[in-house]
C-alpha positions as CSV (number, residue, x, y, z in Angstrom):
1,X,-48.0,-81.2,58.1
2,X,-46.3,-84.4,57.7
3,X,-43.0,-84.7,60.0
4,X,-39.6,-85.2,58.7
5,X,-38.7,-89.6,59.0
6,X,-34.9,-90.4,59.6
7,X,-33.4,-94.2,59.6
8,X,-32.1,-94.6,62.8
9,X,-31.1,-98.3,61.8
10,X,-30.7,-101.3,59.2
11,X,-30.0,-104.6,59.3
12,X,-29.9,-107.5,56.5
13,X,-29.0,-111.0,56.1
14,X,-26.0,-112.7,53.8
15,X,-28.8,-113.6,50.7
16,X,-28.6,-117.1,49.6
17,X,-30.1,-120.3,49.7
18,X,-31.0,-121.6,53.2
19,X,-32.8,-124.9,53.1
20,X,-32.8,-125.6,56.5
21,X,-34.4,-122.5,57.6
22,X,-37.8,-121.3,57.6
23,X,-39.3,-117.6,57.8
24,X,-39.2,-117.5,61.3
25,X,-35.7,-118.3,61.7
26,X,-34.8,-115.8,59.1
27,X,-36.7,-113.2,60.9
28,X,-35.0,-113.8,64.0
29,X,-32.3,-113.7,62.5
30,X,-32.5,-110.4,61.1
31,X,-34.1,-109.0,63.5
32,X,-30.7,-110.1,65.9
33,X,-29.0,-108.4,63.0
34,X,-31.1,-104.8,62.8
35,X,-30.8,-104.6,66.9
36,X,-27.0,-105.6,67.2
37,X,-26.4,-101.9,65.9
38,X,-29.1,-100.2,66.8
39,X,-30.0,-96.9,68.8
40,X,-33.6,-98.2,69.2
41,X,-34.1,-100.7,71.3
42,X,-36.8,-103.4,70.4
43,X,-39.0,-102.5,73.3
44,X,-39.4,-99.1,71.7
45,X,-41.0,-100.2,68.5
46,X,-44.2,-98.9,68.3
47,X,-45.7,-100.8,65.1
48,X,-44.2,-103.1,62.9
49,X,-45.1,-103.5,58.8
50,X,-44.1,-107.1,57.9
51,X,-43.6,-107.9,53.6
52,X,-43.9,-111.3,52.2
53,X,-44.9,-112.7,49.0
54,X,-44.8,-116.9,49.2
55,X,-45.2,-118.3,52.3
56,X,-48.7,-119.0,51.9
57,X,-48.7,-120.4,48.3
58,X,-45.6,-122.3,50.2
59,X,-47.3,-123.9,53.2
60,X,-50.3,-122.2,53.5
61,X,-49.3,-119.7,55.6
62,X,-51.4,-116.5,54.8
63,X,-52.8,-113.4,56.6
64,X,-51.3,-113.3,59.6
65,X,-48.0,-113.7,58.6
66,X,-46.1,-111.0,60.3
67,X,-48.3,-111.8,63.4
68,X,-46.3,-115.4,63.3
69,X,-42.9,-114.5,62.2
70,X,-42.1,-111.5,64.7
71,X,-44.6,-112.6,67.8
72,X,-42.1,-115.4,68.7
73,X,-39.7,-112.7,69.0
74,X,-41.7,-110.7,71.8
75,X,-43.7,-108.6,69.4
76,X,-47.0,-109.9,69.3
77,X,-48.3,-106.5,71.5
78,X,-47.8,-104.0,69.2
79,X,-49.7,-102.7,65.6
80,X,-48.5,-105.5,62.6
81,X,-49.2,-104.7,59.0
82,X,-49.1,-107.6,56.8
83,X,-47.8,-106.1,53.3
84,X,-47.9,-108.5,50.3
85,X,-46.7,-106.1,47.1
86,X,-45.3,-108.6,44.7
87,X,-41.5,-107.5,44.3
88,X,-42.4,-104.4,45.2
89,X,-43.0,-105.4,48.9
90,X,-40.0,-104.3,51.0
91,X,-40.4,-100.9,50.1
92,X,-43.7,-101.0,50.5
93,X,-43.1,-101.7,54.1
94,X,-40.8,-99.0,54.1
95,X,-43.2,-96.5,52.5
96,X,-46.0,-97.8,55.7
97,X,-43.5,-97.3,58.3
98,X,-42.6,-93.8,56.9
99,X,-46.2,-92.8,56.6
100,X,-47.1,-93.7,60.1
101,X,-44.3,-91.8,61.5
102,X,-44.1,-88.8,59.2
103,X,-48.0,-88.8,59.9
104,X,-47.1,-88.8,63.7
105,X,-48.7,-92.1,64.7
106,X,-45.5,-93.2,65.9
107,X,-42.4,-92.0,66.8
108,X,-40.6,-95.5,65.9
109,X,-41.1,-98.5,63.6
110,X,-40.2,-101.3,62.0
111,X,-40.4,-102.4,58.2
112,X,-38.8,-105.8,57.5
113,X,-39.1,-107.9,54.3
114,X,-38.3,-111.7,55.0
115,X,-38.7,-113.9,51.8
116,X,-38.0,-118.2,50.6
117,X,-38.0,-118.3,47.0
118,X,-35.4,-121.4,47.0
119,X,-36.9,-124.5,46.0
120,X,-34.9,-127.1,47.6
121,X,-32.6,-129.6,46.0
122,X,-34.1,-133.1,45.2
123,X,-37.8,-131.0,43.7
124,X,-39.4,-133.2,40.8
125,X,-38.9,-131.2,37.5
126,X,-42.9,-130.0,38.1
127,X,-42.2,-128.9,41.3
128,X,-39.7,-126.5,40.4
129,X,-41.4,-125.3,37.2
130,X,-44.9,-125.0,39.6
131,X,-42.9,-122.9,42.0
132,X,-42.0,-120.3,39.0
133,X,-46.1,-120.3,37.9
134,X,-46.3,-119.0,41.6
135,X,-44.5,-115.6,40.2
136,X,-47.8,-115.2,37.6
137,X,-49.6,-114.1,40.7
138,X,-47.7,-110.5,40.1
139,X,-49.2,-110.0,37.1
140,X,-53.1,-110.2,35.6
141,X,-53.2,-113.7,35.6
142,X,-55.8,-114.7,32.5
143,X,-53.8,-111.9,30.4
144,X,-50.4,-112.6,31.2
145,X,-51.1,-116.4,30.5
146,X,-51.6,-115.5,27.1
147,X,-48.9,-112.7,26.5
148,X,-46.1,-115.4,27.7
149,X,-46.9,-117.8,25.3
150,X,-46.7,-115.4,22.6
151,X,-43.6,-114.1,23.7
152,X,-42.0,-117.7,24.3
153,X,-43.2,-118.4,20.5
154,X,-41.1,-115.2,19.3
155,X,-38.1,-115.9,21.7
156,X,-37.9,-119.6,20.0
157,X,-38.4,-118.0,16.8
158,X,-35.7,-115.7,17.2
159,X,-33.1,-118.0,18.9
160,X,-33.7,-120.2,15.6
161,X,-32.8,-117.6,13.5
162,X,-29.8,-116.8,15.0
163,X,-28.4,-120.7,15.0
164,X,-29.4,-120.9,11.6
165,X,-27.3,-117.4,10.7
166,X,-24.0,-119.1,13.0
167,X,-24.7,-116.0,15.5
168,X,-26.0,-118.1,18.6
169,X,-22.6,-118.4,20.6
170,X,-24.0,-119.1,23.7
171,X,-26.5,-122.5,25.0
172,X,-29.7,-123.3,24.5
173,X,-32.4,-121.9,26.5
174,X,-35.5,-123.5,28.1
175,X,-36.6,-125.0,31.1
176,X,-38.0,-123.9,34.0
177,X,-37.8,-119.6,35.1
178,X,-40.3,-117.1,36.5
179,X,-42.2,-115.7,33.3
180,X,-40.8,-112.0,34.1
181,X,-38.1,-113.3,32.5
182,X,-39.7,-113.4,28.9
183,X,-41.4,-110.0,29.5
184,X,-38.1,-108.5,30.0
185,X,-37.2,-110.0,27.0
186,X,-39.6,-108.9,24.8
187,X,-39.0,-105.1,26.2
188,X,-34.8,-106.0,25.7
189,X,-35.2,-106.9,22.1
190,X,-38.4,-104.2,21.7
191,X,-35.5,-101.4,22.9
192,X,-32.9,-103.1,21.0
193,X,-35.0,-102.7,17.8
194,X,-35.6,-98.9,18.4
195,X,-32.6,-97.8,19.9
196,X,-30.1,-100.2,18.6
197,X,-28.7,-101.1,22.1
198,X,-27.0,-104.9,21.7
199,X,-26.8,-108.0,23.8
200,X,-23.2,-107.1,24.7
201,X,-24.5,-103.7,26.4
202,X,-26.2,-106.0,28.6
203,X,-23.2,-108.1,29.0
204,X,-21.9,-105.5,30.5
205,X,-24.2,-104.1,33.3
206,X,-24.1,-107.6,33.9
207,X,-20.8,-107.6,34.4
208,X,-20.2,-104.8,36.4
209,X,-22.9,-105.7,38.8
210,X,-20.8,-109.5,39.2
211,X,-17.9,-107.4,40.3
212,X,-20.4,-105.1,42.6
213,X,-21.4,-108.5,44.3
214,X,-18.0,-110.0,44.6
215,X,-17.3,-106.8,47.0
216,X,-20.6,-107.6,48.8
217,X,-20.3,-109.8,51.7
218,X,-24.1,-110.3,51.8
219,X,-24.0,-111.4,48.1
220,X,-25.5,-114.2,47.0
221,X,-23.2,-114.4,44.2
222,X,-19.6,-112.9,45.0
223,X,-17.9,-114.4,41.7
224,X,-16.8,-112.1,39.2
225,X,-17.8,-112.4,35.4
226,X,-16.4,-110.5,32.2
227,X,-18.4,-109.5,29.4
228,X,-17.8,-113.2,27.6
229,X,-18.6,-115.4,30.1
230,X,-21.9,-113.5,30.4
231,X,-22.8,-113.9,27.0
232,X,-21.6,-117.6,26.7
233,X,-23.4,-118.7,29.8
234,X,-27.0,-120.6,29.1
235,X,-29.3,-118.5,27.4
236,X,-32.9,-117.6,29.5
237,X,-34.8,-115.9,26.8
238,X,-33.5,-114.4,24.1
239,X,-31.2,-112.2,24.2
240,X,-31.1,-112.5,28.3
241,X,-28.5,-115.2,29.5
242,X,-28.9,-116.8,33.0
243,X,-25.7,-113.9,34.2
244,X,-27.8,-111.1,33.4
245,X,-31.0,-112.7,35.5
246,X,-31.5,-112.5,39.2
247,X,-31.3,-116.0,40.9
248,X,-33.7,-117.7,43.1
249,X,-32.7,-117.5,47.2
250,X,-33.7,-116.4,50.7
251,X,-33.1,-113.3,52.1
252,X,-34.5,-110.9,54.5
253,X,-33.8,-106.8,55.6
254,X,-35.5,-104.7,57.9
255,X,-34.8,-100.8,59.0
256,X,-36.2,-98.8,61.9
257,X,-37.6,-95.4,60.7
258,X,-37.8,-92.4,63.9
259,X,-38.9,-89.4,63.9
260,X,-37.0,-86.1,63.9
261,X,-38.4,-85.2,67.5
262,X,-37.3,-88.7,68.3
263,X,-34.2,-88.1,67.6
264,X,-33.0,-86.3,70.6
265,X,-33.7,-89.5,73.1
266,X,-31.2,-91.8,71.0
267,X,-27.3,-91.6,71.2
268,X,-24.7,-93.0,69.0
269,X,-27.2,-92.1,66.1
270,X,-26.2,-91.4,62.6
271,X,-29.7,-90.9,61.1
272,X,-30.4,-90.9,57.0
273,X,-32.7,-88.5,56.4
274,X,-35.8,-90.0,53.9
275,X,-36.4,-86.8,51.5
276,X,-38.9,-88.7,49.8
277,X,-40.9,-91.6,49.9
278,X,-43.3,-92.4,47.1
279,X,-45.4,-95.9,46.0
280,X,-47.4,-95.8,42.9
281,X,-49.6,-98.3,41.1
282,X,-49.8,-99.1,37.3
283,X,-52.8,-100.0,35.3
284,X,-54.5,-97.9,32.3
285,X,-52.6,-95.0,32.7
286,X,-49.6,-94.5,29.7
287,X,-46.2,-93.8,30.0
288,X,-43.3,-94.9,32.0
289,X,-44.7,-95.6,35.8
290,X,-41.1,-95.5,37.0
291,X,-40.5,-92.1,35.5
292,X,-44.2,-90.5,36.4
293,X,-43.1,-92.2,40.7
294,X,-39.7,-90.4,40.0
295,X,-40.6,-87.2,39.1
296,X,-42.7,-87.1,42.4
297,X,-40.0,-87.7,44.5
298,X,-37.7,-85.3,43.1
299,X,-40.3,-82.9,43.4
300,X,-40.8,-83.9,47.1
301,X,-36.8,-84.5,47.7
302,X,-36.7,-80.4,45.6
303,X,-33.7,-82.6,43.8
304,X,-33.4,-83.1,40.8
305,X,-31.6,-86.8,39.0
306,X,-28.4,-84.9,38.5
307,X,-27.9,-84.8,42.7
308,X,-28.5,-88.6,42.9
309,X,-24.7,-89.9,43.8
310,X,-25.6,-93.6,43.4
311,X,-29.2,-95.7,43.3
312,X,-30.1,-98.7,43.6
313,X,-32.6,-99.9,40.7
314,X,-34.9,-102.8,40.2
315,X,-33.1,-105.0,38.3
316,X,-34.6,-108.5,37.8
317,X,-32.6,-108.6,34.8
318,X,-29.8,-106.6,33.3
319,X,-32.5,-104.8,30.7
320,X,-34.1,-104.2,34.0
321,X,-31.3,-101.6,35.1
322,X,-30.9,-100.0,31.5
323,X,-34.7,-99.5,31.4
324,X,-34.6,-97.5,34.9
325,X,-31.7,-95.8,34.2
326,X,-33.2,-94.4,31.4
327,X,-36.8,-93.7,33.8
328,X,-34.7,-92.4,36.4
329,X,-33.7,-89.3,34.4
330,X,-30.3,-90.4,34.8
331,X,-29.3,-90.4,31.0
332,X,-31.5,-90.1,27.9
333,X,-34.6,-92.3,26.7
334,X,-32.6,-95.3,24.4
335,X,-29.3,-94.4,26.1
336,X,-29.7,-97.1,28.2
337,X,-27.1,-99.1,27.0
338,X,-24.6,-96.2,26.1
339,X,-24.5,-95.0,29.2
340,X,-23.7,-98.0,30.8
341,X,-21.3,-99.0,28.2
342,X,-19.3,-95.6,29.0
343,X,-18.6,-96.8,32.8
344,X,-21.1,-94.1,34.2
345,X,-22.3,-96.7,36.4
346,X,-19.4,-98.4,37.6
347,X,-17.8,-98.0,40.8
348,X,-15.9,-95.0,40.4
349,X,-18.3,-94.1,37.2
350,X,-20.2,-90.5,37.6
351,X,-23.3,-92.1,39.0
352,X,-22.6,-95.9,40.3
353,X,-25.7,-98.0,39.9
354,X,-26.5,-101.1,42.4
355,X,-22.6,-101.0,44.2
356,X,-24.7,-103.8,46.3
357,X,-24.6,-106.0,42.9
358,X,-28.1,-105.6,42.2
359,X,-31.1,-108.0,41.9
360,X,-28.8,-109.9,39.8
361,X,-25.9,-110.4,42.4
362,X,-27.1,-109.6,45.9
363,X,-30.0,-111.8,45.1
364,X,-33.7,-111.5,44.8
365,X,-35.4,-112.9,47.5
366,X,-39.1,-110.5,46.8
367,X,-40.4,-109.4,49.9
368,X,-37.0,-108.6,51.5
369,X,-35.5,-107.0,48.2
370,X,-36.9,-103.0,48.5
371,X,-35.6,-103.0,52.3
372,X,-31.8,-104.6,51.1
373,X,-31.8,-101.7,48.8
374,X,-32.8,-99.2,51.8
375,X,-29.8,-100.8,53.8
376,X,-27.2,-100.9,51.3
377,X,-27.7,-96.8,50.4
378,X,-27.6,-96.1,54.3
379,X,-24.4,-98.3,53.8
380,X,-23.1,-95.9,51.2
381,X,-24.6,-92.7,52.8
382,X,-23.2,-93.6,56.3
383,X,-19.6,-94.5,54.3
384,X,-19.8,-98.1,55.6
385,X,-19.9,-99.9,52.7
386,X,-16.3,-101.0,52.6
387,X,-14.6,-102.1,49.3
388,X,-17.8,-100.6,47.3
389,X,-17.9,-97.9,49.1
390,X,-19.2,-94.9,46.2
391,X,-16.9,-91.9,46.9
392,X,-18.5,-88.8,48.3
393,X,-22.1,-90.2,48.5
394,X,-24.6,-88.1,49.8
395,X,-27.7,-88.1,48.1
396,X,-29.1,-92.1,47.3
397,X,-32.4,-93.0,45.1
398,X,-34.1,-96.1,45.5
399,X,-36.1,-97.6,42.8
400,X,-37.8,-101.2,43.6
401,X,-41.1,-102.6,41.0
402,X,-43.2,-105.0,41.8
403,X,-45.5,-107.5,39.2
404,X,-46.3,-106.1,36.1
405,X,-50.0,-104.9,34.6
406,X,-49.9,-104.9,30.7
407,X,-46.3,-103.8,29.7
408,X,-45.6,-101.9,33.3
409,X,-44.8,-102.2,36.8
410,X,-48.1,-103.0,38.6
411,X,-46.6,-101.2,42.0
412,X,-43.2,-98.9,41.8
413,X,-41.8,-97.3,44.9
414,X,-39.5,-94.5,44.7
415,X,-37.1,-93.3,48.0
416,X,-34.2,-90.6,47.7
417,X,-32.3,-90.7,50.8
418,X,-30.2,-88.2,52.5
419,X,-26.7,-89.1,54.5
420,X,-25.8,-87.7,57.8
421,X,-24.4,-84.1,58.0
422,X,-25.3,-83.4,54.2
């Protein structure tokens, strides 16, 4: 009988580019952050599951890595879990610290994602462009060689169609990115052929999510954008402009996860209750993995997508959102685009989608991204999020993908949270 798991506390970083700092100085620095406001104390952390994706393509630093960043800190003594997930790797810290409570391991611990994706100013033109290879390792390697060639070939192809028609109203594209970026191209103009959803659709999650982040004050991009300077800003890959991607940055996020008997020895408490906590893996299996994880955890949560008040949704581009909106059972397969394009989604919409700003504003720094989607729905649930607050929030979904395996998410994790007194 697995025990119910509350979040006692959560604690995040302002994303952004930090040159200066390593991974151990964003730990401790987020770690300073978690504690300031918490009802557990460090000392009471039993075990500890640490995500991180580059630090040891960056300097070599692999294995032990949460053994490094948190032992400085005092916390050498106690059960690490080193957690490397691709994107997918904050909440699949979150998912380990769960499971060890709700298995009754422990009665407190830690899952914190602490991530350096920036590569700093003054990089050769190689440099940077061998730093973005370094996203291939979230894929099959030898295939996904081969698939973004192809798909650069039919981007080109495309974008010289539309110059030669007079329809390309925005820049060039090229140069260096992460190759996600032409897979979720090919599945934007894949949808856009089936469903007829448009560039402008995706203008405008793109959009909405820049006003999201300017509310944010742990944003790493707090501008605001309308629906034409999104499509006029420098296209990425056809038909995604470099608005509707998510940058390159630092970040890190952590939570403490109790258990219910725990509970009782902590004051000042406002736990959020995890309903359901679900990781999956892609691979051979068909269909949508998001949906197939979903399903799961509604079953688990015994809620269904129409009780989800707000969610925060993997979205490494603005196709990224419409596709999981979609998965999610929040609107209808190829709807995607309508929905959004109806203000659904929108701070005071019927379901607002990533009031944080998303991957594309808040930032997308991998390892720490799952766990800054945890904190910003116990932000909502607790009615602390402040100028993007979502009104009447009580019931938060989680949706956070990692790499991909053929034309799917190689790891998804699914959470549906519960606030205080619902």
């Amino acid at each position: 009988m697995m025990r119910d798991v509350y979040i006692a506390a959560v604690g995040m970083i302002p994303f952004g580019k930090y040159p200066d700092r390593g991974i151990k100085d964003l730990t401790a620095w987020t770690m300073q952050n978690l504690l300031a406001h918490s009802p557990v104390t460090q000392e009471a952390i039993e075990a500890a599951w640490f995500a991180n994706a580059g630090w040891g393509m960056q300097i070599g630093q692999h294995c032990i890595r949460g053994q490094v960043a948190l032992g400085p800190l005092g916390m050498g003594g106690i059960p690490i879990m080193n957690v490397e997930n691709a994107c997918a790797g904050g909440s699949s810290a979150f998912h380990g610290a769960w499971l060890g409570v709700a298995a009754g391991a422990y009665d407190a611990a830690l899952a914190i994602g602490v991530e350096k994706t920036f590569v700093a100013t003054g990089a050769t033109p190689e440099q940077k462009a061998q730093g973005f290879k370094g996203f291939l390792a979230g894929t099959d390697v030898e295939v996904t060689t081969r698939l973004i060639e192809q798909v650069q070939a039919d981007a080109e192809l495309r974008r010289q169609e539309l110059e030669a028609r007079g329809e390309l109203t925005h820049g060039e594209g090229g140069g260096a990115r992460s190759p996600f970026m032409d897979i979720y191209s090919m599945g934007a103009r894949a949808h856009m052929a089936s469903y007829g959803s448009t560039q402008e659709q995706l203008a405008i999650i793109a959009a909405k999510n820049h006003h999201h982040g300017s509310l944010n004050p742990d944003a790493q991009y707090r501008m605001e954008m309308t629906v034409e300077e999104v499509l006029a800003d420098r296209l990425v890959s056809h038909p995604l402009t470099r608005a509707m991607c998510a940058p390159i940055g630092d970040g890190a996020a952590a939570a403490i996860l109790v258990s219910g008997d725990y509970l009782d020895r902590l004051v000042d408490v406002r736990p959020v209750k995890v309903r359901a906590s679900v990781l999956a893996s892609g691979g051979a299996q068909r269909g949508n993995q998001s949906t197939r994880a979903a399903l799961k955890a509604y079953d688990l949560a015994s809620v269904g997508p129409e009780s989800i008040d707000t969610a925060e949704v993997h979205d490494a581009t603005a196709f990224g959102e419409l596709a999981q909106t979609e998965a999610l059972g929040f609107c209808e397969p190829g709807d995607g685009g309508r929905y959004a394009e109806s203000g659904a989604t929108a701070l005071g919409g019927v379901r607002p989608i990533n009031p944080s700003g998303g991957l594309e504003c808040r930032g997308h720094p991998i390892g720490a991204t799952g766990l800054a989607q945890i904190a910003e729905l116990v932000f909502q649930l607790r009615g602390e999020a402040g100028d993007r607050q979502v009104e009447g929030a009580r019931m938060a979904l989680a949706e956070n993908g990692g790499g991909f395996i053929a034309n799917g998410e190689a790891a998804v994790a699914i959470h549906i949270l519960e606030g205080p007194g619902s």
